[in-house]
N, C-alpha and C positions, 0 to 999 in steps of 0.2 A: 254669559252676560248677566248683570244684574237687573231688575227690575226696571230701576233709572235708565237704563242704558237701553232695555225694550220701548218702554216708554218714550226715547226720543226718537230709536228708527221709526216709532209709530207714528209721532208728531210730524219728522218729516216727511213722509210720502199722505199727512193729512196736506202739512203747509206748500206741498210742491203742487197737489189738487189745487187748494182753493186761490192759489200765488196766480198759477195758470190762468184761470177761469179770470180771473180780476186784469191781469196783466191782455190778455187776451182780445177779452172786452173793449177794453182800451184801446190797442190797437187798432180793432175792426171796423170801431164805430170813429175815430179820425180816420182812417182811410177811407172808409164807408161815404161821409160827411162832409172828411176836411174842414172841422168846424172846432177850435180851439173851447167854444164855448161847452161843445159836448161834453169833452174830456173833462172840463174844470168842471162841468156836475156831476159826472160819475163820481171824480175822487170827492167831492162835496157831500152827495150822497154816503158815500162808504165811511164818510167821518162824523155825519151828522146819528147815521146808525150807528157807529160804533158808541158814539157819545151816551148816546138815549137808550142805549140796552146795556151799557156797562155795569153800571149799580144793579140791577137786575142778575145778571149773569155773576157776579161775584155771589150774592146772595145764592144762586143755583149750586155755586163750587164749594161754599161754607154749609150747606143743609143736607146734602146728596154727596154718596163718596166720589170723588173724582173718577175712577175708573169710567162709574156710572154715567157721569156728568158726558165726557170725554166722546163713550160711544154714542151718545142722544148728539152730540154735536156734529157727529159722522151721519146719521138716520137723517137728520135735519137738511143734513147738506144735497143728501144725498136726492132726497124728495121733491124739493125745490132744484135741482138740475134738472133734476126727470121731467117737473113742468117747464121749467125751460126750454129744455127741448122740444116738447110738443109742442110749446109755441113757435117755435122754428120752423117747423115743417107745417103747420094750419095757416101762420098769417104769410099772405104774399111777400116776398121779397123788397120788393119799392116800396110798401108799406112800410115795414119793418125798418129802414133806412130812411125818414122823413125826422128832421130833427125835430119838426114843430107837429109831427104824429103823436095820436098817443098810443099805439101799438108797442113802438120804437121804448118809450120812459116806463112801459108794464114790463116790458120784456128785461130792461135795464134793473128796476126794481127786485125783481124774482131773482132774477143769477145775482145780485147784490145781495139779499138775505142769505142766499146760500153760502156764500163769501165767509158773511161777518158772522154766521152759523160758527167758523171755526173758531172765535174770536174767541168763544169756552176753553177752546184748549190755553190757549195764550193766559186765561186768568189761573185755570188749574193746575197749569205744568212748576209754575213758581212756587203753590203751596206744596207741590209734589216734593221739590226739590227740597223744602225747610224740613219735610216728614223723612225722607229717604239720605238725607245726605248731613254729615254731622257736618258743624257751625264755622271750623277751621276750615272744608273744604266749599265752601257752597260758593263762595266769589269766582271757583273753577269749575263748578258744575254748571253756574252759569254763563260763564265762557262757551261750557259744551250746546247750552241749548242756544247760542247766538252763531254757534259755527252752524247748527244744524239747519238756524234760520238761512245760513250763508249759502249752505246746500240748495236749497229748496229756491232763495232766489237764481244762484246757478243754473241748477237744471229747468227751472222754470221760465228765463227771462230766452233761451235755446228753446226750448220745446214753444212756448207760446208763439214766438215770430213764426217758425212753421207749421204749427195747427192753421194759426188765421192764412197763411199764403196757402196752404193745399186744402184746407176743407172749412174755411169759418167759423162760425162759431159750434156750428153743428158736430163738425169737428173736435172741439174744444169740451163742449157737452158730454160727446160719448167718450171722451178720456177720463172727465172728471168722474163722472158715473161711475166708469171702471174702477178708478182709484180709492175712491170712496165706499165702494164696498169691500174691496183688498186693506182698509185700516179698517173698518168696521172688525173684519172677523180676526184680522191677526190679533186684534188689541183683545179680543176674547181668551186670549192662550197667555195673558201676561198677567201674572200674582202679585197683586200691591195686600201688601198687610195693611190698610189702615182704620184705624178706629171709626166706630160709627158714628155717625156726626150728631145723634142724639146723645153719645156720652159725653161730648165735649161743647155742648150747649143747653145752655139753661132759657134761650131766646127762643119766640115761636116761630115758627118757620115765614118770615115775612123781610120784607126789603127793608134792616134796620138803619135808617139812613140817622138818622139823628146817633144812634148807637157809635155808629161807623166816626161820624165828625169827632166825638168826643174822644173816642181811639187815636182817631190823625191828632184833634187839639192837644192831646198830654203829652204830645214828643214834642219838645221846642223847637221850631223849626220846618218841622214837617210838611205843616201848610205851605211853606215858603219851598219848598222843595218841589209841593206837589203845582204850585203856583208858575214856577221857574219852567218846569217841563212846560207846564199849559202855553206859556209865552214862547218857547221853544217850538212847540206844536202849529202854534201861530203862522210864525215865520217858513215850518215846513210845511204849510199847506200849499205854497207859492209852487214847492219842487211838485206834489203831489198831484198839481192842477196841470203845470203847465210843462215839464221834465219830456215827456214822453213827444208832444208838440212839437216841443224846440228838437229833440233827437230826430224824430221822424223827419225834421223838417231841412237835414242834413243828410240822410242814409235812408236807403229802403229798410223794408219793417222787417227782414230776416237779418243786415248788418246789424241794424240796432238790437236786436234779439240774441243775438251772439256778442255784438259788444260788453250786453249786460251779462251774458255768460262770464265772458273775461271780467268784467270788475267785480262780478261775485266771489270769484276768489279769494277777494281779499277780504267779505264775510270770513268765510273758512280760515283764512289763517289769521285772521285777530281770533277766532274763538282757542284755536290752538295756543296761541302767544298765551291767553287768557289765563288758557288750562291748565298752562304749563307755571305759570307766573304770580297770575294771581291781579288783585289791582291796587294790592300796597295797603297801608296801614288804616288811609281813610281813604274810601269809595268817592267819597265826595267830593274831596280834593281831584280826582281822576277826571268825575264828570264835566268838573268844571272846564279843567285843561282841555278836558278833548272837546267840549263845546265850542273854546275858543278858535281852537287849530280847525274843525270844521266849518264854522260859518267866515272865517280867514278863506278857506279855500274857496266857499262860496261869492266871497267878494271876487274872484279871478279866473275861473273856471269857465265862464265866455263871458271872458272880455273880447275876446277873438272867435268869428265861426271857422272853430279849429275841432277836428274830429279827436286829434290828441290831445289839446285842452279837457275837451269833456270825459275824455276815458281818463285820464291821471286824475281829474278831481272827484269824478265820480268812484275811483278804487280810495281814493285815500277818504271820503265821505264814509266809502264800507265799510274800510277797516277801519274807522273810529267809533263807526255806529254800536258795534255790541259791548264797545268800551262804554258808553253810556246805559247803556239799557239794565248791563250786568250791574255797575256801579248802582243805580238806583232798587233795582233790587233787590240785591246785598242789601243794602241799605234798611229797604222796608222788613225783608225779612230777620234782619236784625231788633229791630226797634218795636215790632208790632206780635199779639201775641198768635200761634198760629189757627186757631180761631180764630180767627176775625181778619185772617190775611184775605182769603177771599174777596171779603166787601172793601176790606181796603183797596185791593188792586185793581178789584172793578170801580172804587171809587176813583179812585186814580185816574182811569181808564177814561172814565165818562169825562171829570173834568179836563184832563189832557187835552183830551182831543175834543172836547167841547168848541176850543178857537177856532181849530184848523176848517170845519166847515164855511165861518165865517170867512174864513181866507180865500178856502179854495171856491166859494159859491158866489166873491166880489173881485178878486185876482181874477177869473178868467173874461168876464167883460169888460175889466177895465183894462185888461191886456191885448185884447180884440180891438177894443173900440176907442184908449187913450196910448198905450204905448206903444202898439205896432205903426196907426199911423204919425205918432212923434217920432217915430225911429225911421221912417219910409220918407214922408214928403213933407215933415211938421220941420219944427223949430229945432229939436233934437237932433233929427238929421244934419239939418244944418250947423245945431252947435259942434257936434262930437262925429258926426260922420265920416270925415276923413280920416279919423285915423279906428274909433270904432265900430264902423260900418254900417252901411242901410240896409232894411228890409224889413219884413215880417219878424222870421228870427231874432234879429236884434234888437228888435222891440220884447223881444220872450227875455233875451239875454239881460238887457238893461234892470230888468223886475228882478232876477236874480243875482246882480249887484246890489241893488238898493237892498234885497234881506240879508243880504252876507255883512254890510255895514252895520244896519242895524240891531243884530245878531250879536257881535263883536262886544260892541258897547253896552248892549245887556248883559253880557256875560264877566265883563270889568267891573259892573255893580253890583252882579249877584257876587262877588269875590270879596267884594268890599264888603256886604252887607253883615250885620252883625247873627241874622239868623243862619247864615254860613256857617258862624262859630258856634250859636248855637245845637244844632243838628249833630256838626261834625261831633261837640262834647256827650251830646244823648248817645251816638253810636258808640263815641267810645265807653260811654259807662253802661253801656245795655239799657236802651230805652223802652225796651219790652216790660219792663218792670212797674213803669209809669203808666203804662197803655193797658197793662192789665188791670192796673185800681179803675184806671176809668170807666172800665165793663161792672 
């Protein structure tokens, strides 16, 4: 195998660790709970981190060689489980389970750093890809790293439902532990050639954010790309808050755990399609499409509390998922020079997901305390009840028609928009070249 190709079995038994630990969490603490609010702070938390370490952690993947980066993100994870755990076994049980504790939001916090610890790999592995993989193939190598995503939610979405039902999180802990030091040292055995990051920087080793803007500002369009996702992010903090709720709130947490086994599949084989195919002449044009046809499914996917509704739209969410991710990639690594992709991606990163806390941290109470009861005994009920159901649940379901709508119709104006045309023309004439002057 090549390099590339170590590299991503590495990544996945990282993303299958830290998928577990995150998905797990989730779990334990609604079962634990039963409190829709919990869950929508966790994912809240995990996006607010990611947002606010982004810019940072690209700056870490641009100044240090990736290899390097890569393992300190396994060390990190790893430390921070080991205190998690011990706080498992010191703080009481009923403590530890009080939502309005703060034992319960420390404990939350610590296995959440460990999480977004991996979030390194995720900025590194794309600059990996621009150094290791020439320019004709890289829209298929990034297929490869979205099937590998595909894997990991797989095995992960299987393995989590049964850690939390036979041992908790403690359970969940001493897996991650294990696994975390099984990538720490395999990634020791794997040879990346690359240049040292003081040959190809004349910048001090600091968070060059103003640097970074003027990089994204010379590609036309760019901003509008990186703006388009952040809106997108928005809308998927709805799924991110309250997804897990509404399944739990249909199936016990070992179906739902294998359910998501079955729809990860369809990760795996869009990253194959990918690999095999490619994503066509403009990336762009791709992302847009599959934006549209995923938040379309969003619009319909419980309209009904239907177990096969949610499995069919939840596989075709999958399979569109890394069609997106690769397209903007491609994309960036197209147009940006690969010095500076780093802070780019971590730029990227931070504003992306900069909305989705705000989503996921105002979607979960006002889905608690405005659409459960309009869906249960309110006005809603009454308008649309008989044919689209009462309850809890369909107070969870109604939120995720209103984004799927929403969704739609942003994605007809980002089509429309003339910074569409612009981007798509930067990528086709190598917008790398413009990104360069502005360093």
């Amino acid at each position: 195998m090549t390099p590339f190709h170590h590299l991503l079995v590495n990544n996945l038994v990282a993303n299958i660790t830290n998928f577990t630990v995150w998905f797990a969490l989730t779990f334990w603490t609604f079962l634990e709970t039963r409190s829709v609010f919990a869950t929508g702070m966790i994912a809240g938390i995990y996006l607010v981190l990611t947002a606010a370490l982004g810019i940072w952690f690209g700056s870490l993947v641009d100044h240090h060689r990736k290899k390097a980066v890569m393992m300190g993100s396994s060390l990190a994870s790893l430390a921070l489980y080991a205190v998690s755990l011990a706080g498992c076994w010191r703080v009481p049980e009923e403590r530890l389970t009080e939502v309005t504790g703060v034992p319960l939001w420390l404990f939350v916090l610590v296995v959440m750093f460990g999480v977004i610890a991996g979030n390194l790999r995720g900025i590194a592995l794309p600059t990996l890809v621009t150094l290791l993989v020439p320019e004709d193939r890289r829209d298929k190598a990034n297929g490869l790293v979205g099937m590998v995503s595909g894997i990991g939610f797989l095995t992960t979405s299987a393995i989590s439902g049964f850690l939390v039902a036979w041992g908790g999180m403690v359970a969940t802990l001493g897996f991650a532990i294990v696994f975390s030091v099984l990538a720490f040292f395999q990634l020791l055995f794997v040879h990346v050639d690359e240049p040292r990051p003081e040959a190809t920087h004349d910048a001090p080793k600091r968070v060059d954010i103003a640097g970074t803007i003027r990089v994204v500002g010379a590609v036309p369009g760019l901003f509008a790309l990186i703006l388009f996702a952040t809106f997108n992010n928005f809308l998927g903090g709805v799924f991110m808050a309250l997804m897990d709720a509404y399944g739990l709130s249909l199936m016990a947490v070992e179906a739902w755990g294998l359910l998501w086994a079955f729809v990860s599949c369809a990760f795996i084989l869009s990253g194959i399609v990918i690999a095999k195919t490619g994503l066509g002449a403009n990336p762009l044009r791709t992302l847009l499409l599959v934006n549209l046809a995923v938040w379309a499914v969003a619009m319909v996917f419980t309209i009904q509390s239907s177990i096969v509704l949610v499995a069919a739209g939840a596989f075709i969410w999958m399979f569109l998922g890394p069609y997106a991710e690769a397209a903007e990639q491609t994309t960036l690594q197209k147009v940006v020079p690969f010095e500076r992709q780093g802070r780019v991606f971590g730029f990227a990163q931070s504003i992306e997901q900069a909305a989705s806390p705000l989503t996921a941290f105002l979607i979960a109470p006002l889905t608690q305390f405005v659409f459960i009861p309009l869906m249960t005994t309110g006005a809603g009920a009454d308008a649309i009840g008989d044919w689209y159901g009462r309850g809890p649940e369909r107070g969870i379901a109604l939120v995720f028609t209103l984004a799927g709508l929403i969704g739609v119709l942003a994605t007809i104006v980002a089509f429309n928009s003339r910074y569409y045309r612009q981007l798509s023309a930067a990528y086709a004439g190598g917008g790398a070249n413009a990104a360069e002057a502005a360093t």
